[in-house]
Biopython code that builds the backbone (N, CA, C, O; Angstrom):
import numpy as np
from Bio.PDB.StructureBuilder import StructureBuilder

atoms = [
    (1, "UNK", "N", (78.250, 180.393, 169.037)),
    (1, "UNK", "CA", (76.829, 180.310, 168.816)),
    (1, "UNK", "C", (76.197, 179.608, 170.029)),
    (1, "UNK", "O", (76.574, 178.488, 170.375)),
    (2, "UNK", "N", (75.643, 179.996, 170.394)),
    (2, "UNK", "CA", (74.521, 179.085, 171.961)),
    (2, "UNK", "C", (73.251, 178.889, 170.963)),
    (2, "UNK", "O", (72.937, 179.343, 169.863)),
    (3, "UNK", "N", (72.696, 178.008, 171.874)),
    (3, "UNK", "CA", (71.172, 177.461, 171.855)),
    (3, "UNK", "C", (70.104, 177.921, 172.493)),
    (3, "UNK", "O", (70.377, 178.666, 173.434)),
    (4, "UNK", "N", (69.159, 177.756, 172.326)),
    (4, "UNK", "CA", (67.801, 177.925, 173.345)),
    (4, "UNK", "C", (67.981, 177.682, 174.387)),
    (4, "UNK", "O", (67.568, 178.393, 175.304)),
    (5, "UNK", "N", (68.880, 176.240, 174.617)),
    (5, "UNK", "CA", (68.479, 175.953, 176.167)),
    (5, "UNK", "C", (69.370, 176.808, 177.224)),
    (5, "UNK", "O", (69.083, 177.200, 178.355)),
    (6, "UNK", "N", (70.814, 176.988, 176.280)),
    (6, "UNK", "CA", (71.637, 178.140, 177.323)),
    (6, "UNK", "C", (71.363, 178.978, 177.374)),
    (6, "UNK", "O", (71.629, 179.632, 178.383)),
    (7, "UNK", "N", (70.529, 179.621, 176.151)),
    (7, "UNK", "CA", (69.605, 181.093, 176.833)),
    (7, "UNK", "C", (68.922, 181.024, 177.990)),
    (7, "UNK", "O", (68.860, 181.924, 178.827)),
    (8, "UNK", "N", (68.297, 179.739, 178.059)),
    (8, "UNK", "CA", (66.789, 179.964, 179.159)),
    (8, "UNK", "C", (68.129, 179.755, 180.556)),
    (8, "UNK", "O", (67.875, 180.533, 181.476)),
    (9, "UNK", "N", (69.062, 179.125, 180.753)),
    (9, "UNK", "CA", (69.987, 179.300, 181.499)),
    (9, "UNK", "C", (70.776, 179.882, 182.124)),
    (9, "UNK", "O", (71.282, 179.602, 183.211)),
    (10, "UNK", "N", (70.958, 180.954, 181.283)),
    (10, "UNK", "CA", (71.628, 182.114, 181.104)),
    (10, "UNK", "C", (70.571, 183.180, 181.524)),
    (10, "UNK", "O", (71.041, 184.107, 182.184)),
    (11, "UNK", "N", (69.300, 183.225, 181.281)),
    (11, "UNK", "CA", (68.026, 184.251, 181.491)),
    (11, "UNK", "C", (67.412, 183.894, 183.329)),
    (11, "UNK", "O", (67.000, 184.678, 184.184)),
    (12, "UNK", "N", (67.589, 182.504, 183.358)),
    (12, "UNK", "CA", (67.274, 182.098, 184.783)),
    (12, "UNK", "C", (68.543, 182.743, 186.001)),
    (12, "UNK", "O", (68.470, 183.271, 187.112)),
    (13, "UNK", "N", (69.640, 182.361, 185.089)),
    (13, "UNK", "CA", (70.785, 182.624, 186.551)),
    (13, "UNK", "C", (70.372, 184.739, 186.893)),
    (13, "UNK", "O", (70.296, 185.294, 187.989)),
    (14, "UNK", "N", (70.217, 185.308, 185.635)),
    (14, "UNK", "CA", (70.660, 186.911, 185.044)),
    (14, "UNK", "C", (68.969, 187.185, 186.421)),
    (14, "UNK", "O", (68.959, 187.998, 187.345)),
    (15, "UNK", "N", (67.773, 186.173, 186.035)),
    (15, "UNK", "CA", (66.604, 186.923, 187.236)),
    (15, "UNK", "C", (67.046, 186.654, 188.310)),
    (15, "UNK", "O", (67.033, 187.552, 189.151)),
    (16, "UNK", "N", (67.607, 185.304, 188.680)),
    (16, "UNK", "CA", (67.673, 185.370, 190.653)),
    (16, "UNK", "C", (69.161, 186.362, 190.956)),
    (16, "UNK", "O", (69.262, 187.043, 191.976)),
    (17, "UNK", "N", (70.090, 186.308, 190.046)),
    (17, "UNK", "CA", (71.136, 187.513, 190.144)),
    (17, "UNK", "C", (70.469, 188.561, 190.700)),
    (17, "UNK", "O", (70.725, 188.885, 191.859)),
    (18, "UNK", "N", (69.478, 189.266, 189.917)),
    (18, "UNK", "CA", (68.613, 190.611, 189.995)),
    (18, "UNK", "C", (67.787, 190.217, 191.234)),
    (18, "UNK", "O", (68.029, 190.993, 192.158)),
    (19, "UNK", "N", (67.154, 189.545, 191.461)),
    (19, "UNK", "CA", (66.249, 189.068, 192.726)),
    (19, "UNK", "C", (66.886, 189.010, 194.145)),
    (19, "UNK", "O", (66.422, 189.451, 195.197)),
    (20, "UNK", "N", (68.137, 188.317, 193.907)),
    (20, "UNK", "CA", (69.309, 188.687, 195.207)),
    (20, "UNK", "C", (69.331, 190.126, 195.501)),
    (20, "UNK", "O", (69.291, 190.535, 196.661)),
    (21, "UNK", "N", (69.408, 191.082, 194.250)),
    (21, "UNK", "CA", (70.461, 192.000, 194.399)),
    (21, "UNK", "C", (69.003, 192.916, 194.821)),
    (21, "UNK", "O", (69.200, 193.634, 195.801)),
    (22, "UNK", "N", (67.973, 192.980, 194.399)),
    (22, "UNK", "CA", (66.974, 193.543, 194.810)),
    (22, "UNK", "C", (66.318, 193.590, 196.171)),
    (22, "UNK", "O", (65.560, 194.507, 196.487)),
    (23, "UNK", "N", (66.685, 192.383, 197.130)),
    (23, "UNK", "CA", (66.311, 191.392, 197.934)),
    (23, "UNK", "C", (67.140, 192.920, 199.173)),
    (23, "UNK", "O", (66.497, 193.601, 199.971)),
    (24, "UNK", "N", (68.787, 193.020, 198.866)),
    (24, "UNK", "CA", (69.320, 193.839, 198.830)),
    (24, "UNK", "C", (69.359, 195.579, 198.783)),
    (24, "UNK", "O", (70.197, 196.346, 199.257)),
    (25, "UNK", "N", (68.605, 195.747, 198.322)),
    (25, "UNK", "CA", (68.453, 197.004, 197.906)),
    (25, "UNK", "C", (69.442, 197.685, 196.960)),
    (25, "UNK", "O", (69.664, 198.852, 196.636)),
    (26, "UNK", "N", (70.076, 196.187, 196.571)),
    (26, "UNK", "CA", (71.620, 196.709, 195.572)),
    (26, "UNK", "C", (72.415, 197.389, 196.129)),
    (26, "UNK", "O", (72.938, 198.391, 195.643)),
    (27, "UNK", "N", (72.620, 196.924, 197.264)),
    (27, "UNK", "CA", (73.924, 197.420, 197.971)),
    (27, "UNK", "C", (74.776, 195.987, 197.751)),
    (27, "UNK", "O", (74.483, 194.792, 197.805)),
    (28, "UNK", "N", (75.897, 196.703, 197.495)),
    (28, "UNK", "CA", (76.847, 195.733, 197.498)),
    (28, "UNK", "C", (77.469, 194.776, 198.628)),
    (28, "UNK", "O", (77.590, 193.560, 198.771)),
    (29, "UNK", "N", (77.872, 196.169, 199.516)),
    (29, "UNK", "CA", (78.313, 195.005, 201.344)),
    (29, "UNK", "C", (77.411, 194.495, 201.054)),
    (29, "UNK", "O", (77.514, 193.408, 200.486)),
    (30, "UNK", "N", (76.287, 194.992, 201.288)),
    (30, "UNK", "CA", (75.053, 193.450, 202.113)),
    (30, "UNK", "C", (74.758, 192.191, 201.246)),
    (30, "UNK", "O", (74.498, 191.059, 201.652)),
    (31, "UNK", "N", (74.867, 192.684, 199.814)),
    (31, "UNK", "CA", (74.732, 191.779, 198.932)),
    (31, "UNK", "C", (76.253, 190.307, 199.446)),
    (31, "UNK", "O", (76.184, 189.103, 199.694)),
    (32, "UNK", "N", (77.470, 191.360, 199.382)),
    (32, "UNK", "CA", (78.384, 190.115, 199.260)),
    (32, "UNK", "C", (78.572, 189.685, 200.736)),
    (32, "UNK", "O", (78.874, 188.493, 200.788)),
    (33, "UNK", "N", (78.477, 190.373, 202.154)),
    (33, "UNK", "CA", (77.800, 189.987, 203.280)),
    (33, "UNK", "C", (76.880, 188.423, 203.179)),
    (33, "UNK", "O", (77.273, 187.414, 203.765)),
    (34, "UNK", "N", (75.974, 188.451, 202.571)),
    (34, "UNK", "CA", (74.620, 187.643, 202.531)),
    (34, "UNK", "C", (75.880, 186.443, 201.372)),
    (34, "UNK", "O", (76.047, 185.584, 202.237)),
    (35, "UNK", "N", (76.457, 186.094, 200.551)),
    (35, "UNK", "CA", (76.822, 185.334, 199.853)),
    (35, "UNK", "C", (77.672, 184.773, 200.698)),
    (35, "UNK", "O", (77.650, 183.546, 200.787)),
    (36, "UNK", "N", (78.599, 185.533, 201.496)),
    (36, "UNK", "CA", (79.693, 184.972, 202.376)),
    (36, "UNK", "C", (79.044, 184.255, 203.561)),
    (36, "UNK", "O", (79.656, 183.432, 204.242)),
    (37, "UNK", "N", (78.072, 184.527, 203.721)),
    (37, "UNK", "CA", (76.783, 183.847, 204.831)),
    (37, "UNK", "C", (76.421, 182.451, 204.360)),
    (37, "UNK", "O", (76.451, 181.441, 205.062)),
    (38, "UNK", "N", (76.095, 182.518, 203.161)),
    (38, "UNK", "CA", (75.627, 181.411, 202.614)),
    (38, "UNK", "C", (76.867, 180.605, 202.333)),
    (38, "UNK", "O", (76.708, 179.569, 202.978)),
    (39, "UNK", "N", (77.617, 180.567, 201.924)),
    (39, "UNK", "CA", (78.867, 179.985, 201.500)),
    (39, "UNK", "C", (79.415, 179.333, 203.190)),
    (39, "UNK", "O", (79.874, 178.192, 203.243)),
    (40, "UNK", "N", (79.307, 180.132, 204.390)),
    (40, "UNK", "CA", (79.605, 179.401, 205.640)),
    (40, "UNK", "C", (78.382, 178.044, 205.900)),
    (40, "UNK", "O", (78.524, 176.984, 206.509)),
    (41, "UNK", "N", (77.120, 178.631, 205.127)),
    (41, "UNK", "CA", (75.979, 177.897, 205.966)),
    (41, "UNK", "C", (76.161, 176.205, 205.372)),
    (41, "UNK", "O", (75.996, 175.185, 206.041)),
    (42, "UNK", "N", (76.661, 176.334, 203.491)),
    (42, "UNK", "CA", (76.640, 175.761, 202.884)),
    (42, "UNK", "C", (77.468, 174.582, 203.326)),
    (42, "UNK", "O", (76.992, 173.457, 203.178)),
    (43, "UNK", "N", (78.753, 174.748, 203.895)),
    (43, "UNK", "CA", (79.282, 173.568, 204.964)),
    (43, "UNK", "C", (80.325, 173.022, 203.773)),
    (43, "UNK", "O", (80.900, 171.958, 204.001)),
    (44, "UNK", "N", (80.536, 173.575, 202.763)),
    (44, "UNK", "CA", (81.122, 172.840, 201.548)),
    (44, "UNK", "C", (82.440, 173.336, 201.512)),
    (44, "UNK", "O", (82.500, 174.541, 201.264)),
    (45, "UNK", "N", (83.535, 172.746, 201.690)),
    (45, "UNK", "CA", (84.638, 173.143, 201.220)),
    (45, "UNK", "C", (85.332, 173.972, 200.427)),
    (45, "UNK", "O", (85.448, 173.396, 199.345)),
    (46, "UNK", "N", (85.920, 175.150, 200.390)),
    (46, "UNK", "CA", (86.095, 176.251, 199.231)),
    (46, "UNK", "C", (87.543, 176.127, 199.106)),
    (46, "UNK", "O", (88.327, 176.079, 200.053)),
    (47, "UNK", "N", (87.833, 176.080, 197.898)),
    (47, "UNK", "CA", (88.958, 176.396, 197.151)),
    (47, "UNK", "C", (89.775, 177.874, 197.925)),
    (47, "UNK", "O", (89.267, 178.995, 197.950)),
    (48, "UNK", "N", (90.827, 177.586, 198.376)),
    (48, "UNK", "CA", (91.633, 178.796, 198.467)),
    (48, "UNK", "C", (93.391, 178.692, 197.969)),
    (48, "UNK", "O", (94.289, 178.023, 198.479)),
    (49, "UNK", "N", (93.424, 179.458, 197.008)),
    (49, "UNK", "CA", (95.036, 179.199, 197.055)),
    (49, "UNK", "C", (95.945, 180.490, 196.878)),
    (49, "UNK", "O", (95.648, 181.612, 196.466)),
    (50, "UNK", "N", (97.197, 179.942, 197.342)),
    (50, "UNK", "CA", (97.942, 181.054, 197.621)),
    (50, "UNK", "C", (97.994, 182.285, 196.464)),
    (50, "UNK", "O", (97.515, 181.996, 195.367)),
    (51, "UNK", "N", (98.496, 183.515, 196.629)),
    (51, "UNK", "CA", (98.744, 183.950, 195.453)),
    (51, "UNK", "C", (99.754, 184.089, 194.629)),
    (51, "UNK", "O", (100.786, 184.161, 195.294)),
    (52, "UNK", "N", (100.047, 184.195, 193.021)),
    (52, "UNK", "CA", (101.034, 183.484, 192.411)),
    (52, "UNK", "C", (101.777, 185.069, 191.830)),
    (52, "UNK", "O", (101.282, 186.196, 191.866)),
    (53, "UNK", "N", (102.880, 184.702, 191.405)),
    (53, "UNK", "CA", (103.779, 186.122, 191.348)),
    (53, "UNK", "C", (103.266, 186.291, 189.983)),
    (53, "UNK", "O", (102.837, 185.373, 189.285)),
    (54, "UNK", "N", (103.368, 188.035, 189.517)),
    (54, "UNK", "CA", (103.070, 188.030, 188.422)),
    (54, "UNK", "C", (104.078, 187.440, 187.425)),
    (54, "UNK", "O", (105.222, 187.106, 187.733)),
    (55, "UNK", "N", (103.476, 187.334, 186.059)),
    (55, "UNK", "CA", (104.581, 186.671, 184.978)),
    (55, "UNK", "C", (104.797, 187.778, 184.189)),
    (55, "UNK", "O", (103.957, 188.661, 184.017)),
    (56, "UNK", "N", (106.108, 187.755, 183.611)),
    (56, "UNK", "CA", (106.426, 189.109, 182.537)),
    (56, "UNK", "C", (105.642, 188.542, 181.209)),
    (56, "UNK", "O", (105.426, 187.332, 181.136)),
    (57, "UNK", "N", (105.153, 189.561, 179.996)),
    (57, "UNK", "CA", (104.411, 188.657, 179.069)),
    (57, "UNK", "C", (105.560, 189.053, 178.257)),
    (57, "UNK", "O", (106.465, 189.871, 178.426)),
    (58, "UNK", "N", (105.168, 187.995, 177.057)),
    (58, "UNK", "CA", (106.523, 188.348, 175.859)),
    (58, "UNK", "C", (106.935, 189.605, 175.380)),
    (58, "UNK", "O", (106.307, 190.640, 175.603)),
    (59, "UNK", "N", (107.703, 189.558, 174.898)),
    (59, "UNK", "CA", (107.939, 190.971, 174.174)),
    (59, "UNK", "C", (107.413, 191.124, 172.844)),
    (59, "UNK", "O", (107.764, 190.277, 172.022)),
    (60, "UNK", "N", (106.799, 191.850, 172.552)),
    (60, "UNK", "CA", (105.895, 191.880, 170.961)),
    (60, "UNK", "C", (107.148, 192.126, 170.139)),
    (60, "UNK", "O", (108.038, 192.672, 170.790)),
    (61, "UNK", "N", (107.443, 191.859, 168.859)),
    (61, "UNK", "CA", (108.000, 192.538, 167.775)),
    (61, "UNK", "C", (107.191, 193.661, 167.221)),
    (61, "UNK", "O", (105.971, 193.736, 167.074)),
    (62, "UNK", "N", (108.065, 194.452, 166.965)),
    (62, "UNK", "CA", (107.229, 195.755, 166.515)),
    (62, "UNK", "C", (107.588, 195.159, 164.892)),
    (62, "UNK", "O", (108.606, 194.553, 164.557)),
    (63, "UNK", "N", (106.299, 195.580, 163.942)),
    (63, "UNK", "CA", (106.367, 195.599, 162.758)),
    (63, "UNK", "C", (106.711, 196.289, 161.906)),
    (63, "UNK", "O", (106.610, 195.923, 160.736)),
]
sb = StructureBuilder()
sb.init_structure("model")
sb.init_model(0)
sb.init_chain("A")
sb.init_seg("    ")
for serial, (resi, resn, name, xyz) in enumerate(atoms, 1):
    if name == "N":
        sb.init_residue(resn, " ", resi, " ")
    sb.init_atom(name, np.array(xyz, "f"), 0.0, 1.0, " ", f" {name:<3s}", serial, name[0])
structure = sb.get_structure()
């Protein structure tokens, strides 16, 4: 169940999403181009980690 206020939260992030992507012409390169831009300009440290092997998942019992 959410609240009012994570709606209006959720309704704010969903317009500048659309406002980027419009900004764009909804192209995707340029869209994720322009994020990877910002993310250098931003000067902030990013998480990178290696990648991890896949895991086998259990075996189901059949019923």
């Amino acid at each position: 169940m959410t609240n009012e206020r994570e709606d209006e939260i959720v309704e704010e992030i969903r317009r500048r999403r659309e406002a980027h992507a419009a900004a764009f012409d909804f192209d995707l390169q340029r869209i994720a181009e322009d994020l990877r831009r910002q993310e250098k300009e931003a000067g902030v440290p990013l998480v990178s980690r290696p990648p991890r092997e896949p895991q086998d998942l259990p075996k189901r019992s059949s019923a």
